[in-house]
C-alpha positions in Angstrom: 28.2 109.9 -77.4 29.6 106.4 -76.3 27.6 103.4 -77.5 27.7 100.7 -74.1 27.9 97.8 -76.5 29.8 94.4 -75.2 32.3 93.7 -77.2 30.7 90.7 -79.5 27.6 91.3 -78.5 26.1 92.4 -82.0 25.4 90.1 -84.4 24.9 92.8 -87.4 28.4 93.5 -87.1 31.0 93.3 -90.0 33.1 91.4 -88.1 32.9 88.1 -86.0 34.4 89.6 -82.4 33.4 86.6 -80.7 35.9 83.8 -79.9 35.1 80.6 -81.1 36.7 78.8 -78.5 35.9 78.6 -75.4 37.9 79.6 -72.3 37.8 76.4 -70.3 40.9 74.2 -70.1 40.8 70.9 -71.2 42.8 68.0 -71.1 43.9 66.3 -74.6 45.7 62.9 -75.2 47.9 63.2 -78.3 49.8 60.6 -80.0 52.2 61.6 -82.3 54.0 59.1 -85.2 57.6 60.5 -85.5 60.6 59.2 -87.3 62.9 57.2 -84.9 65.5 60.2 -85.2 68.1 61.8 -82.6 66.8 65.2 -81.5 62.8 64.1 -82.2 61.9 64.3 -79.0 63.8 67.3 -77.9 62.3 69.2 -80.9 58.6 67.9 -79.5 59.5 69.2 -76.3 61.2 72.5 -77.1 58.0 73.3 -78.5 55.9 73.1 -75.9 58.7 74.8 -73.6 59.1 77.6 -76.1 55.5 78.2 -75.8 54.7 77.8 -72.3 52.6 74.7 -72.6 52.5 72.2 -70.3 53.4 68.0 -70.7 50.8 66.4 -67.8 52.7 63.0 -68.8 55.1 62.0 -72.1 55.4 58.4 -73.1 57.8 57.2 -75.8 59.1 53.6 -77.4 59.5 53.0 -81.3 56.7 50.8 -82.6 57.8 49.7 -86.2 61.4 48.6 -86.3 61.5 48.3 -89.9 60.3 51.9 -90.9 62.0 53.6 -87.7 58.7 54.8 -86.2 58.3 55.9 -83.0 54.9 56.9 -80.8 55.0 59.8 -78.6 51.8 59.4 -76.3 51.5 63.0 -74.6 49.0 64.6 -72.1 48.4 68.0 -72.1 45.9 70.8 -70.8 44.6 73.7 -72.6 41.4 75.9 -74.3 40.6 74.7 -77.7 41.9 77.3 -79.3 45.7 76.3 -77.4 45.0 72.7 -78.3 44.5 73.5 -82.3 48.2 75.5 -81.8 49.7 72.2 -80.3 48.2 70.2 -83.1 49.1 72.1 -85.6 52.7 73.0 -84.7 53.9 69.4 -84.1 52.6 69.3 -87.9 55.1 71.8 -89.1 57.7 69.4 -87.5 59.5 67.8 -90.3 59.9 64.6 -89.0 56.6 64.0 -87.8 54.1 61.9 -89.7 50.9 62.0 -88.0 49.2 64.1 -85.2 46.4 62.1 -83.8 44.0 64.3 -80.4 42.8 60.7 -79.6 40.2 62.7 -77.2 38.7 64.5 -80.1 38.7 61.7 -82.4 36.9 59.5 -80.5 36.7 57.0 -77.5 40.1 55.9 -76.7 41.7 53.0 -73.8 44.3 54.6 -71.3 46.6 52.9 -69.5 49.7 53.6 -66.6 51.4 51.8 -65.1 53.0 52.7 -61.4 55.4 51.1 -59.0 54.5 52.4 -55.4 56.5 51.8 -52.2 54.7 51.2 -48.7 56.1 50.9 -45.7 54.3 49.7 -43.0 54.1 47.3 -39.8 51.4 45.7 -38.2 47.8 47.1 -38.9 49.5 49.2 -41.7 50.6 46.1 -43.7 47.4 44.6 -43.4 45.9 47.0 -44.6 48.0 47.8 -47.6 47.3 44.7 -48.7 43.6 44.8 -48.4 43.8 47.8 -50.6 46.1 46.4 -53.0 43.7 43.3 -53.4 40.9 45.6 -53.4 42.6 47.8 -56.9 44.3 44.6 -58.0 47.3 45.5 -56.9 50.2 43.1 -57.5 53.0 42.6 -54.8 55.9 42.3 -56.8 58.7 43.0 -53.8 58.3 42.5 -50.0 61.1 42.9 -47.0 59.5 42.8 -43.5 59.5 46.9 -43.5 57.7 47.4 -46.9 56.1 46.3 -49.8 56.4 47.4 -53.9 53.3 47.7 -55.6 52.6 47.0 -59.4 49.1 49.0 -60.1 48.1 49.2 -63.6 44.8 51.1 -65.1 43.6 54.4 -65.8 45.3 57.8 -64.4 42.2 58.4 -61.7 42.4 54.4 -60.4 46.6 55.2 -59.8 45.9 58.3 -58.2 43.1 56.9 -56.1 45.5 54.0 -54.9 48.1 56.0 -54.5 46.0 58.6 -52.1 44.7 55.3 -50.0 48.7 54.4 -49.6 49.6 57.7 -48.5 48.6 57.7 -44.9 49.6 54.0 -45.2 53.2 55.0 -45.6 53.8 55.5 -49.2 57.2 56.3 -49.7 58.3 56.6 -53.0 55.7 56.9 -56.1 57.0 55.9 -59.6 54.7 56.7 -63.0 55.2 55.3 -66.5 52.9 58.3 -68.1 50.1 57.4 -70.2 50.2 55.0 -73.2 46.5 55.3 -75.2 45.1 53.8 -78.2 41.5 54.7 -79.7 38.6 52.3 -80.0 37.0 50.8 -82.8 38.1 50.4 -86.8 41.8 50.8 -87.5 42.4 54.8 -89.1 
């Protein structure tokens, strides 16, 4: 006789057959305090290539000169459960100090910064630059056949400029990645 029991379903069992993540992907900001070292940021990355994890968008720069500190802002998708494995691999680094999911942890500001370039005549200029105006937008190079854009904000408002330039004649798109900070009291 076979019982038709879901797997999980009982909660008299001896053991917890449930996940306790859920299955739906979702996207983390992490920043991660690293010694200033050669081979850091390769060892950062060979992790999450090793593993098959993706990098939505990587941003680094030291931040204290004096104790050789560097941030590594990164943006990545994944279930809970995937997110925990991130997290707590990049601890097993040795020469990383801190592992921070600012989107767990609490509201955080994100900012990019983008360059765009849109060519464009006539009705097509004018209207670039309505847009631009419109997402405060800065000119920061003109010729007579196109214009480079400075757009600065959160990922959505770049990608929601850089869809309105596209039929515009938006030519060449360039992103700095995602630099984030979290709100409130210093940790």
């Amino acid at each position: 006789m076979t019982l038709n029991i879901a797997k999980g379903s009982s909660s008299h069992s001896a053991y917890n057959l449930r996940s306790g993540y859920a299955e739906t992907v979702e996207r983390h900001v992490l920043a991660v305090l690293v010694d200033n070292e050669p081979g850091v940021l390769a060892r950062v990355i060979g992790l999450f290539s090793g593993r098959g994890y993706n990098i939505e968008s990587l941003t680094v720069a030291e931040t204290d000169h004096q104790g050789h500190v560097s941030r590594i802002t990164l943006v990545t998708s994944g279930t809970p459960q995937i997110i925990d494995q991130i997290e707590a691999q990049l601890g097993r680094i040795v020469q990383v100090r801190e592992v921070h999911d600012l989107t767990m942890e609490g509201p955080a500001v994100e900012r990019e910064l983008a360059l765009l370039k849109v060519a464009g005549t006539g009705e097509h200029r004018v209207e670039a630059l309505r847009l631009a105006d419109i997402f405060r937008a800065k000119v920061v190079d003109s010729t007579l056949q196109s214009f480079v854009f400075e757009i600065t904000g959160t990922p959505e408002k770049v990608d929601a400029f850089a869809d309105l330039m596209r039929p515009l004649g938006l030519q060449e798109l360039a992103r700095t990645g995602v630099a984030a900070l979290s709100r409130g009291a210093a940790r």
